[in-house]
ZAMARGU-4260 file (C-alpha; in steps of 0.2 Angstrom, whole numbers, plus 5000, padded with zeros to 4 digits):
<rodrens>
0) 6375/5498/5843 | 6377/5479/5846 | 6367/5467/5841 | 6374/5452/5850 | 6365/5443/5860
5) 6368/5443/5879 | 6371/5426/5886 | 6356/5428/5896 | 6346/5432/5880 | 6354/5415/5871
10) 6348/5404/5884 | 6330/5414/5886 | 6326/5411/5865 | 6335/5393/5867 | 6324/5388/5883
15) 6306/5397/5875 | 6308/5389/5858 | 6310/5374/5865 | 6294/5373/5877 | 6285/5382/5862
20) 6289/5366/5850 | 6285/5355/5864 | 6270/5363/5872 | 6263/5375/5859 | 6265/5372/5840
25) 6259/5353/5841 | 6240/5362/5846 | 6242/5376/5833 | 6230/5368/5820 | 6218/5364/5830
30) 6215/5382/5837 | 6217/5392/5819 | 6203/5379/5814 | 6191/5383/5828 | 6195/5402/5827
35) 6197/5417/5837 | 6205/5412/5855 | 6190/5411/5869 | 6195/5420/5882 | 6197/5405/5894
40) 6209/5398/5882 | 6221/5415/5881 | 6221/5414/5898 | 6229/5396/5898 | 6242/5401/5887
45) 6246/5417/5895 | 6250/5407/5912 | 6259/5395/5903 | 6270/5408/5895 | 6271/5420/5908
50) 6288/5412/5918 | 6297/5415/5902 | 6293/5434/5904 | 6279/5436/5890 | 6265/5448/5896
55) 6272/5455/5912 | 6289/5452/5909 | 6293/5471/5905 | 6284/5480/5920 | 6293/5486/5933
60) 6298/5474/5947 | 6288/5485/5959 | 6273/5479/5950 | 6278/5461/5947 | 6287/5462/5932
65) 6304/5457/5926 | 6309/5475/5919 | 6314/5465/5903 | 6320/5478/5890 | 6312/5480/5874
70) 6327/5469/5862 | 6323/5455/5876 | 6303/5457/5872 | 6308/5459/5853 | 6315/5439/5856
75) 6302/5432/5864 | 6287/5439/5853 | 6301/5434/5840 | 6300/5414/5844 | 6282/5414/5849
80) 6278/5422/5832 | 6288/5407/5825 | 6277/5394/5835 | 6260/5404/5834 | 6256/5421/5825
85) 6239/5424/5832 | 6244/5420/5849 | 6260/5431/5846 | 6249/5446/5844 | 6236/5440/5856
90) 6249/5442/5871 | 6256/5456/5865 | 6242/5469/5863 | 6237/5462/5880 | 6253/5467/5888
95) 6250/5484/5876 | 6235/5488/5890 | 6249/5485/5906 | 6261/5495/5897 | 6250/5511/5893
100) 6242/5509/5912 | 6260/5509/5921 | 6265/5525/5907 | 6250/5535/5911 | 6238/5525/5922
105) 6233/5537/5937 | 6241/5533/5957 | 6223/5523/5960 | 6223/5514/5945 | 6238/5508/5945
110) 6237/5504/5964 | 6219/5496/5960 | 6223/5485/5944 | 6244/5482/5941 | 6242/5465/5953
115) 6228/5457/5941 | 6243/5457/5929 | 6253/5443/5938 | 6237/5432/5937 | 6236/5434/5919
120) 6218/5430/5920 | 6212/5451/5915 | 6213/5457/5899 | 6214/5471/5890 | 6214/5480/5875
125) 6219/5497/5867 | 6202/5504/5855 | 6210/5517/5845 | 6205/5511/5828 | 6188/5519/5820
130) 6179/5515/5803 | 6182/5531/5799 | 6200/5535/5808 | 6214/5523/5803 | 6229/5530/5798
135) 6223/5547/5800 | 6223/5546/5820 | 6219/5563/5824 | 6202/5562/5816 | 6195/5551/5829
140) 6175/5553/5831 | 6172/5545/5847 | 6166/5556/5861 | 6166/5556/5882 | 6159/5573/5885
145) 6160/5575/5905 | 6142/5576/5912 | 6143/5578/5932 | 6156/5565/5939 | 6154/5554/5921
150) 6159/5555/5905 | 6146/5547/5894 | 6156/5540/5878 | 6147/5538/5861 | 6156/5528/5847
155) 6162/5512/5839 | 6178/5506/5836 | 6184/5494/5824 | 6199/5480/5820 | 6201/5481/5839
160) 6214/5469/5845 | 6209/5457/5859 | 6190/5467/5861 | 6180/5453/5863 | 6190/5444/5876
165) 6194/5459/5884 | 6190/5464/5903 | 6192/5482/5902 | 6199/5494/5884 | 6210/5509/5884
170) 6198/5520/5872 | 6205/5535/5862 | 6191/5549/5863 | 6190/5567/5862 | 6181/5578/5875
175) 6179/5592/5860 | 6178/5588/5842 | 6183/5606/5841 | 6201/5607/5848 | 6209/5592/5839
180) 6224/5583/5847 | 6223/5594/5858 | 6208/5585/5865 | 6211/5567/5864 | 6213/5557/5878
185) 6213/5537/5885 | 6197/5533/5896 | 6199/5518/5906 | 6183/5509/5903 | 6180/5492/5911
190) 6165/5481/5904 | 6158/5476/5922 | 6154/5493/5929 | 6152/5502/5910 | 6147/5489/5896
195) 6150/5490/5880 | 6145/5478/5867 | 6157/5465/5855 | 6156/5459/5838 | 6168/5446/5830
200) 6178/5451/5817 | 6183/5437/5805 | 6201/5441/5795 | 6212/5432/5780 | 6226/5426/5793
205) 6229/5427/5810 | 6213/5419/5813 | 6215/5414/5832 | 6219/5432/5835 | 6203/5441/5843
210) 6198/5457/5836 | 6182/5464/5835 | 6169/5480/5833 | 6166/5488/5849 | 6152/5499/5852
215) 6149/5514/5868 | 6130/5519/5867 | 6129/5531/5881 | 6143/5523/5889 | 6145/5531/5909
220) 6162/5529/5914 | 6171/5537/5930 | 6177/5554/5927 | 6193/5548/5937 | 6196/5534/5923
225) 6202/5549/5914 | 6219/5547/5910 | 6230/5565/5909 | 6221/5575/5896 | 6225/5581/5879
230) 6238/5566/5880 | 6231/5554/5870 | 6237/5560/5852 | 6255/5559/5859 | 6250/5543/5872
235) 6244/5535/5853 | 6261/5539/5843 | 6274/5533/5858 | 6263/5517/5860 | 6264/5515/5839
240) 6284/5516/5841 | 6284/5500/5852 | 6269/5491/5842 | 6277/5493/5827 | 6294/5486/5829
245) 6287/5472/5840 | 6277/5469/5825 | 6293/5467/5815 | 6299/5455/5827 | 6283/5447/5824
250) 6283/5446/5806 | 6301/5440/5806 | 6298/5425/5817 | 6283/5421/5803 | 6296/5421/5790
255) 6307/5413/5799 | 6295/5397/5801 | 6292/5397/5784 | 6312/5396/5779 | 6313/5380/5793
260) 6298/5372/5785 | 6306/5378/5766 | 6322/5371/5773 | 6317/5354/5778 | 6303/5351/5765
265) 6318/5353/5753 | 6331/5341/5762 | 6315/5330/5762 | 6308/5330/5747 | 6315/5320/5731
270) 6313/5325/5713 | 6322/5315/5696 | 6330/5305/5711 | 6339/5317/5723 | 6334/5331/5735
275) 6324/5346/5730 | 6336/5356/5740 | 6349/5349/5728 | 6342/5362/5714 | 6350/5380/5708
280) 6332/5389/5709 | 6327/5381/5724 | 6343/5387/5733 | 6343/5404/5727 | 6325/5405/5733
285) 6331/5401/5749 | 6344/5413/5748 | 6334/5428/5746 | 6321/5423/5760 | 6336/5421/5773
290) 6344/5438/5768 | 6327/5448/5768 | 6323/5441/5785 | 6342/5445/5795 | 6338/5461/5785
295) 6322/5464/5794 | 6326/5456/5811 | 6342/5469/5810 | 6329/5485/5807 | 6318/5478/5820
300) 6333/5478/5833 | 6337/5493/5829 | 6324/5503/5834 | 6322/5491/5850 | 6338/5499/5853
305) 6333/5516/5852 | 6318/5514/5863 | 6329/5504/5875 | 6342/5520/5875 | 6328/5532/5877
310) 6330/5540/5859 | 6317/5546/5846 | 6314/5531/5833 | 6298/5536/5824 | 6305/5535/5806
315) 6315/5517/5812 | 6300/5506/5819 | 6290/5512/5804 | 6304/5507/5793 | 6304/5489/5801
320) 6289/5489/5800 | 6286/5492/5783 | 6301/5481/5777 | 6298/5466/5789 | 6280/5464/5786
325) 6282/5466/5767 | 6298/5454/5766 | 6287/5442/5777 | 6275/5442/5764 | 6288/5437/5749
330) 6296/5424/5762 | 6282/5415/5767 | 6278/5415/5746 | 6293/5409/5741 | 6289/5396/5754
335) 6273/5388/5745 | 6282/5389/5730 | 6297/5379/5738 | 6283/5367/5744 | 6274/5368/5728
340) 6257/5357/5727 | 6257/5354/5744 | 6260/5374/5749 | 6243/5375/5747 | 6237/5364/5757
345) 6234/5366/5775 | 6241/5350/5780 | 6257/5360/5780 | 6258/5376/5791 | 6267/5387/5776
350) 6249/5394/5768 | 6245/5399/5786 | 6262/5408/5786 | 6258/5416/5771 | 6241/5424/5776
355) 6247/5428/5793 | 6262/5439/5785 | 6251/5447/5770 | 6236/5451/5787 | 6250/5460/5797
360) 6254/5473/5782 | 6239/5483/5789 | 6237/5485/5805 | 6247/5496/5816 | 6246/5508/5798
365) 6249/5499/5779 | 6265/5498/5772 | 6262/5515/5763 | 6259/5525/5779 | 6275/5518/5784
370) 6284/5524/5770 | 6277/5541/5770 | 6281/5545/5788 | 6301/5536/5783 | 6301/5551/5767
375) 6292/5563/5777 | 6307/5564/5791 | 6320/5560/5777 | 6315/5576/5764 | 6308/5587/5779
380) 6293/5588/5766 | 6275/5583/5774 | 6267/5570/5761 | 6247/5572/5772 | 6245/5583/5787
</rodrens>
């Protein structure tokens, strides 16, 4: 296991963070005032990133991609994560759609849709999440029940990332409430020919970040947007594998914004005539954020590494998950404390930090599902079923 990186990957995380400083962060502000990203303006930042390989950058070259592996994507979500949080996950869960479509999508589909990738002007989303169905992911109440050549879908989904910029959502359904797992499955559902309806969601932190209700009355939708049935349950669990150590990589490059700003705001700032930074406590604080983030970026690695080797790493993302998220929190904490006074202000970016790494602690299951499923495969014992 080597966690070196390439040559390659040193010049890729020199080169994006130095266009992000440039290009990026000096419009952050301004965009987490106004709110949730339009759709125009994800697009323009989408095509702006997408030579560095974000988005598309891990498909297959056949489809345009670069065939990036998942370390490389860990880096990139990693320093746009430092510049940007919300449009961190923004980008991601839109490259989420592209991945699940080149894993499952059908021959026609992928023929059909793959080359609107490159443009980066078609979104997606993946609608999993119910009011209802959160961690417990099998419970999922959303129906398609197959009614000559249509499925007609009935359900909301909730905490849905990208929803209301999105062009078309990978929905989790089952076809018989009866059968379980066994009858989950991903409909292909694009709002032009089957529309659905949107509603804003308004959260603590990541507040560029789009995510929304979405609601199927009666939806038709193409029997053919099926994707392979009964695959959904498992489809869902391999796609929360990725999500969640690429929200480790995320949360790490939150916490390592906030030791950059700790760092300078401490060489800066002058207290009983010398340097802040010059102090016991302010160094040990410092300390401690710096080992808790290599501590996290390390568990995030690791179970990019796994996926890149093809091995199980169920128990490892939700572990860097858990960790990274939660030491994010205490980082980005220790930060305003560092910054004092003006840490809780917005005229510095370290209170965005903070609610940005205390909002991803949640989604992609809480800090305490996390840790169940770590016990579960370390004892052997099931703690829910």
């Amino acid at each position: 296991m080597d966690f070196a990186l390439t040559e390659e990957q040193m010049m890729l995380k020199t080169n994006v963070r130095n266009f992000l400083e440039k290009e990026i962060v000096p419009v952050v502000d301004e965009h987490e005032k106004q709110g949730p990203l339009t759709k125009e303006a994800a697009v323009g930042f989408f095509q702006r990133l997408m030579p560095f390989g974000y988005l598309v950058g891990f498909l297959p070259e056949q489809y345009g991609g670069g065939a990036l592996d998942h370390k490389t994507n860990g880096i990139l979500i990693e320093e746009l994560a430092r510049a940007w949080g919300s449009l961190a996950g923004t980008l991601f869960l839109a490259a989420g759609f592209w991945w699940l479509l080149t894993e499952a999508g059908t021959p026609e589909q992928k023929e059909r849709l793959l080359p609107l990738a490159a443009s980066g002007d078609y979104i997606g989303c993946l609608a999993i999440t119910e009011s209802n169905v959160g961690s417990d992911v099998a419970g999922v109440e959303t129906t398609a029940i197959l009614d000559g050549d249509k499925y007609i879908v009935n359900g909301t989904k909730t905490w849905i990332s990208n929803g209301s910029i999105a062009d078309a959502a990978f929905v989790l359904a089952t076809t018989d409430k009866t059968q379980g797992p066994l009858a989950m499955c991903f409909l292909l559902i694009e709002k032009e020919t089957s529309p659905f309806c949107t509603r804003e969601l308004h959260k603590l932190g990541l507040r560029s970040f789009p995510t929304a209700e979405l609601s199927f009355n009666d939806c038709p939708v193409p029997k053919e947007n099926l994707l392979d049935p009964g695959s959904g349950y498992q489809r869902t669990m391999a796609f929360f594998d990725v999500s969640r150590a690429m929200v480790g990589a995320t949360s790490t490059g939150i916490a390592q914004a906030a030791i950059d700003a700790s760092i300078k705001y401490a060489q800066d700032r002058t207290q009983f005539g010398r340097p802040i930074g010059s102090f016991q406590m302010i160094q040990e604080m410092l300390v401690d954020m710096i080992a808790e983030t290599e501590a996290g970026r390390l568990l995030s690695f690791r179970a990019l590494d796994l996926l890149d080797k093809g091995e199980k790493c169920r128990w490892q993302s939700s572990l860097a998950k858990a960790y990274t998220t939660e030491a994010a929190v205490r980082t980005t904490s220790k930060a305003i404390q560092i910054h004092g006074a003006m840490g809780l202000s917005d005229e510095y970016p370290v209170e965005r930090y903070f609610r940005d790494a205390r909002t991803l602690t949640i989604p992609d299951g809480t800090t305490q599902m996390q840790k169940l499923i770590v016990g579960r495969d370390a004892l052997g014992i099931r703690a829910f079923t």
